[in-house]
N, C-alpha and C positions, 0 to 999 in steps of 0.2 A: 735556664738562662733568663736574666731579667729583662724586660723587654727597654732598659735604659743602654741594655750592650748591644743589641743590635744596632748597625751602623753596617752604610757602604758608600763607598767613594765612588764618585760620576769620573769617569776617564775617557768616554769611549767617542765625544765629539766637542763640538761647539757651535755656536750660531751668531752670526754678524748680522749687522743689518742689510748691508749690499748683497748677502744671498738670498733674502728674501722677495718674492714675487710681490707686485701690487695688490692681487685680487687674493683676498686670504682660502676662496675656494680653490685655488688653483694651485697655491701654497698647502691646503691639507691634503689634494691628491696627489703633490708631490710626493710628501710626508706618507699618506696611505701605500703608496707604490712601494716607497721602503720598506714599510713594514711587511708587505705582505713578501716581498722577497727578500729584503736584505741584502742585496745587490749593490747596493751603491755605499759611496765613502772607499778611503783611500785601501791599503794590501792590508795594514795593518788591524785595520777596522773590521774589516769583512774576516780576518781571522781569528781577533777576538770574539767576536760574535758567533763564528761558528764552535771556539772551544764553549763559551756559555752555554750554549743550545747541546753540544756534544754532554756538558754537563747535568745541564739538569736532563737530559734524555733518559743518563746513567744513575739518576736519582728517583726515575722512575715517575716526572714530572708528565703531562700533560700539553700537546705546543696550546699555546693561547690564542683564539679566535682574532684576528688582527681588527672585525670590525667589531668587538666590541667594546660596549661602552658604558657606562653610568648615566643613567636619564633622571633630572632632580628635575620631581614637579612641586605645587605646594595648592593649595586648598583655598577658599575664597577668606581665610583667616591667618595664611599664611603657614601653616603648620607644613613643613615638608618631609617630603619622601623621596628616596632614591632606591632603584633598582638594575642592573643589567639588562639590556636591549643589545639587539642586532642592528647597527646598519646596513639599510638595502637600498643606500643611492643616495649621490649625491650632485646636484647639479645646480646653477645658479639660483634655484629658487632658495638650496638652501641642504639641509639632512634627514634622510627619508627615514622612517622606519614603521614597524605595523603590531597592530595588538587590535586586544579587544574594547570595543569604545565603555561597554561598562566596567572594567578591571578598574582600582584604584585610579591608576594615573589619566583614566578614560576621563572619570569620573571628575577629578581636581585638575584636567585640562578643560571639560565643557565649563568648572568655576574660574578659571584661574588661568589663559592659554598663554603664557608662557612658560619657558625650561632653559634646562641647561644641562649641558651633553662635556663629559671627560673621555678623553681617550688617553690609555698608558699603555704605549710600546717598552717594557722593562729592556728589552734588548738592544735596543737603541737609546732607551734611556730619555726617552721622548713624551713629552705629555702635551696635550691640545684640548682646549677649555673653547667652550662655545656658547653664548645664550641670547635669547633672540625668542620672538614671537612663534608660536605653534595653531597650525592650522589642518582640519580634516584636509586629505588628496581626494580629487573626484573619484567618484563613484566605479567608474571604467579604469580609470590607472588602480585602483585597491583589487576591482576583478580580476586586469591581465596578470597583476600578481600573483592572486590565491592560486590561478590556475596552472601556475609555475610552479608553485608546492608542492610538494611528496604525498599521497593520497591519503596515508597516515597521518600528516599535519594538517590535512583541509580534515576528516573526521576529525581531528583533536579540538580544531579550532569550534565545532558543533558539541562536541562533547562536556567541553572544561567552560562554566562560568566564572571566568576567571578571577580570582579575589573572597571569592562567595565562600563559606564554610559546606566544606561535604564531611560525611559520615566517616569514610577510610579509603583505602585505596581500592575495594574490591566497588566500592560502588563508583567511583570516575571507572573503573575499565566497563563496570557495566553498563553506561552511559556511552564507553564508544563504541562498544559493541553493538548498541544499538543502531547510534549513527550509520554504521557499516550496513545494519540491515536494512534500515530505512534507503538509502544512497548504493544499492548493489552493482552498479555502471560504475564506471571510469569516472561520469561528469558530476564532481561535489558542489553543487549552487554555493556561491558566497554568502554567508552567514550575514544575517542584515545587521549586528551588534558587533561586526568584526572588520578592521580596515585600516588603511595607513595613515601619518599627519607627516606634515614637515613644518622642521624647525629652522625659519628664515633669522640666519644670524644677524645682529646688531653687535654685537664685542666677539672677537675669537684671540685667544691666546695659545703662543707658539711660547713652550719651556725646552729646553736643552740641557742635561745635569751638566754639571762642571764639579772640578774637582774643589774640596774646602766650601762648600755649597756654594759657591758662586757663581750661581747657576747662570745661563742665557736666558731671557723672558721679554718675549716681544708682544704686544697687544696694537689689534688692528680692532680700529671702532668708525663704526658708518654715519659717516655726515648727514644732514640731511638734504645738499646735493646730490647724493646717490654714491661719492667716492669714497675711498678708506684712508684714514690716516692712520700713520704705524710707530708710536711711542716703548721706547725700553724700559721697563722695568725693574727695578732692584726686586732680587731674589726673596 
């Protein structure tokens, strides 16, 4: 199949502007709520969406991590990158998330601290665009978290210099293996090269498919009052 036949039609909602919230954080944890349960929208919505999910189950699909995302950083020349992250929080400051500070994006955030964060709910048919300023989280908020990890992922985060070229895969296990020997307690110290940032938005975009692509697209952009204005967009 050519990839000029691929084609699908948006059916499954729409977005006005009187339902959306003022505060566009408040507006993505809406949106996040949904996606992680798909709960909301009318009988007929939550039934299409459960045969989708019934579908692709039967297809032998994978469900999709509801926080994740696409992180575009770019370099002090501009050259950008994008990769998949985890969201771990979101709260007025902004969208959390954590890695290693020398990994690529570590690297062309200490050049370059801004980004821009996508999120695509295929099941709702939903997309949220964000970009705005990136800053390290202190030192004690990146700890309380590693310490929340799985012990497997604090050795991992000591193990893997992330970005860096290794030899094969038998020598990253041998690196956590050792980790594990070095760390034989329960308590994995925080790696000093490893930690969280948040990205304080300045533009966030709410998309809605619509059928004939005439999609819903609403963009909220931050004044330098501190308030948000909420402009529509053509598709």
């Amino acid at each position: 199949m050519s990839l000029t036949d691929l084609h699908r039609e948006y059916r499954w909602g729409g977005l006005d502007r009187r339902d959306l919230l003022t505060d566009p954080t408040a507006q993505f944890e809406d949106w996040f709520r949904q996606a992680s349960s798909a709960k909301s929208g009318s009988w007929w919505r939550k039934v299409g969406i459960a045969l989708y999910k019934c579908f692709q189950t039967a297809l032998g699909a994978e469900p999709i991590d509801p926080n994740a995302m696409t992180l575009a950083t770019a370099d002090q020349d501009g050259r950008p990158s994008a990769r998949t992250v985890l969201l771990k929080g979101v709260d007025q400051r902004g969208f959390i998330f954590y890695t290693n500070y020398e990994s690529r994006k570590g690297c062309e955030l200490a050049e370059n601290p801004r980004g821009a964060l996508v999120f695509y709910w295929a099941d709702l048919e939903r997309q949220v665009c964000v970009s705005g300023d990136i800053a390290k989280l202190p030192g004690a908020e990146s700890e309380r978290y590693f310490r929340s990890r799985p012990r497997g992922s604090q050795l991992a985060a000591w193990a893997s210099n992330q970005s860096q070229v290794v030899a094969d895969r038998a020598a990253l296990e041998e690196k956590w293996q050792q980790m594990e020997a070095k760390f034989p307690g329960e308590d994995v110290p925080l790696p000093p090269d490893w930690g969280g940032y948040v990205l304080t938005p300045t533009r966030v975009e709410f998309w809605q498919g619509r059928p004939n692509r005439l999609h819903d697209r609403f963009r909220y952009i931050k004044q330098p009052e501190g308030h948000w204005t909420i402009e529509r967009l053509c598709p």
